[in-house]
N, C-alpha and C positions, 0 to 999 in steps of 0.2 A: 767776332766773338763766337765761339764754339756754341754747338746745341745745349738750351738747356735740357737738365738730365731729372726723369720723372718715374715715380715709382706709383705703381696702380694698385691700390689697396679695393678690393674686391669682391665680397664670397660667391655672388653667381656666376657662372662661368659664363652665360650668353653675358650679359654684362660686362664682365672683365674683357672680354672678347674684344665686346665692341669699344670700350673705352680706351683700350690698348692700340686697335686700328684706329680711330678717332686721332687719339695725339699722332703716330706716325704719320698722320698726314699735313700734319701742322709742318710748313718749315718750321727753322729752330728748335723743335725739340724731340726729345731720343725719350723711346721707354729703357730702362734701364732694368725694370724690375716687376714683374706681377705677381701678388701676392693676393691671398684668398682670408688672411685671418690678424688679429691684430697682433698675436706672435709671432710671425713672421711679420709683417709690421715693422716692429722694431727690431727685430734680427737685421734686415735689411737697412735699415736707418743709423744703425750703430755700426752697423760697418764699413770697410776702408774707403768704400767708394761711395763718392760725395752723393750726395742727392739733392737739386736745388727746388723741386714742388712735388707737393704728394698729393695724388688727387684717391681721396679720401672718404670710401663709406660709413656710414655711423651706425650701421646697422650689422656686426660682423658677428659670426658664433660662438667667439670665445670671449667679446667683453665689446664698450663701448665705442664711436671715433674719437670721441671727446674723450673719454678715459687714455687712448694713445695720445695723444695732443700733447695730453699734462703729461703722460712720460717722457714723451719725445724732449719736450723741455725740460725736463728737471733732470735728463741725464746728455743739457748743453745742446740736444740738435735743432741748428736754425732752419731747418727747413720749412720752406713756408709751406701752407697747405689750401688747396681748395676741397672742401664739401660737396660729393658729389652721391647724393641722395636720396630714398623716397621718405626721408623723416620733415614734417611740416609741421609738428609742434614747434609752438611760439618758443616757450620753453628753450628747445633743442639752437634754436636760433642763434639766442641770444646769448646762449651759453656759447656757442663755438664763436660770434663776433669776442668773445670778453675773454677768448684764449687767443687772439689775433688770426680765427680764420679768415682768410683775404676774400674768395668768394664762397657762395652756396648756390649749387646747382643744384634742381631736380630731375630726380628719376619719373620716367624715362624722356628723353631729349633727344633731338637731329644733333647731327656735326656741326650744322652754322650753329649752334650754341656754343659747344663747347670751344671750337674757333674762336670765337669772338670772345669768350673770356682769356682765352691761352694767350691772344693777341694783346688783349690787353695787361695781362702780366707780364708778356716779354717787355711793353713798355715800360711799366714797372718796375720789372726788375735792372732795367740799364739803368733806370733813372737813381734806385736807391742804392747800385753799387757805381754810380760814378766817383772820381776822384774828388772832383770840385764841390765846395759847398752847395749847399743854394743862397740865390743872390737877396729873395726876398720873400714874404709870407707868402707873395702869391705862387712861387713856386714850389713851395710845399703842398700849396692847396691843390695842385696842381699833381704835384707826385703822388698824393693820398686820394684824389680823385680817379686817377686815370686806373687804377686797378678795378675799380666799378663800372668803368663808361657803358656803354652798348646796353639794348637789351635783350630780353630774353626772343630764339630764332623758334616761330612756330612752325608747325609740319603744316603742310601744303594744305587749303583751304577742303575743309570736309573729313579730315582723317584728326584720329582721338589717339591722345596719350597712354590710355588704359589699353586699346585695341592695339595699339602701334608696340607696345609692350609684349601684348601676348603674341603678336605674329612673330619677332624677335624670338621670344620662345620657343615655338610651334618651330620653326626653321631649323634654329641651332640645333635643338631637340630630333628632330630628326634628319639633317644634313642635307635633306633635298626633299621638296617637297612644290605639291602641284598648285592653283589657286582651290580646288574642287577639298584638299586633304586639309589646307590649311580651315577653308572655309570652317568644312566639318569640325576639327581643333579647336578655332578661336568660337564657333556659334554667332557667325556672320553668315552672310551671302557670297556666291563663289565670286560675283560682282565685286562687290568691296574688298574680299581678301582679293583678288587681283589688283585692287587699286595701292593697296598696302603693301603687293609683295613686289610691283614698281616701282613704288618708292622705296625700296630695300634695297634694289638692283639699281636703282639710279643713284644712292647713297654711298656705291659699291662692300657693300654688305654680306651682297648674294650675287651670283651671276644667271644669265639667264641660259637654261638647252633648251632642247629638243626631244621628248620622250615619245617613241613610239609605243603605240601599243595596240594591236590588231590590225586590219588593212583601213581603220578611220582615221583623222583626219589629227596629228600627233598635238600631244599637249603642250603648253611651257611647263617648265622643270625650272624649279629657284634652287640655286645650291650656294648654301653658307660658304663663306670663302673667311671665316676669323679663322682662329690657328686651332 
């Protein structure tokens, strides 16, 4: 079966970044599309080339996700969608289960998250486009199950969501940076922003140099490697 094909609905740029590297590491699936706004959004969705998952912020500058959702539908496009988010109103939730969002992920997240959902909608999705029926209730419960399986993947024991956010920032933002600069940036210890900014490089996020600078003893250098 070809790659599924996924369009990245987006407005931060460190963000879309990373969500964009994220799926291309997934076997089976291709970005097709990075988009920053819900009008582009649907420009992309209504056009010729299919798109089978949109992984979808609800938070965009020109209007709602859930506002696109209901368009996407009512001008016919099947594309399923995941939620990929920092909106945690209940509210917000429930509204997008009750438009057939498939999952909701929060912002900010590791790769083993996002993996383990994508994995589980490639199941998913063979299963709801196979030829054969299903033979009996329990493999329906079974197809409408397995898009939820797994749970959510935490970052390495000691590091925070909020912190691990802003050091993404701090990086992207400045394309190379030291643990000492980050430090400074996020209002951490150069301790910790070094513990965050190997977990970057080990996520391949960022890669790791070598900066010299006077005849002491050279720094690590993190350099953002998204596009």
């Amino acid at each position: 079966m070809s790659d599924l094909r996924v369009l990245v609905v987006e407005d931060e740029p460190v963000a879309a970044d990373a969500h964009t590297m994220y799926v291309g590491r997934v076997p089976g699936f291709t970005v097709v599309g990075t988009v920053h706004t819900a009008r582009d959004a649907l420009r992309a969705l209504t056009a010729d080339e299919p798109i089978d998952l949109v992984l979808l912020d609800m938070n965009l500058p020109d209007g709602h996700g859930l506002d696109v959702v209901r368009r996407m539908r009512a001008q016919g496009v099947l594309a399923d969608v995941v939620a990929v988010t920092s909106a945690r109103e209940l509210d917000t939730v429930r509204a997008a289960v009750s438009l057939g969002v498939v999952q909701y992920l929060l912002k900010p997240f590791v790769f083993a998250s996002l993996r383990e959902r994508l994995e589980a909608y490639a199941d998913y999705h063979r299963a709801t486009h196979a030829a054969d029926p299903v033979a009996s209730q329990g493999d329906v419960d079974r197809v409408l199950a397995g898009v939820h399986r797994g749970g959510p993947a935490a970052l390495p024991k000691g590091l925070a969501e909020d912190v691990w956010g802003k050091v993404l920032t701090a990086v992207r933002r400045s394309g190379a940076a030291s643990s000492g600069e980050v430090a400074e940036a996020v209002g951490v210890s150069r301790v910790t922003a070094r513990r965050y900014l190997e977990h970057l490089a080990d996520s391949g996020l960022a890669t790791r140099h070598s900066r010299h600078a006077g005849t002491g003893r050279p720094e690590v250098e993190y350099r953002w490697v998204g596009r």
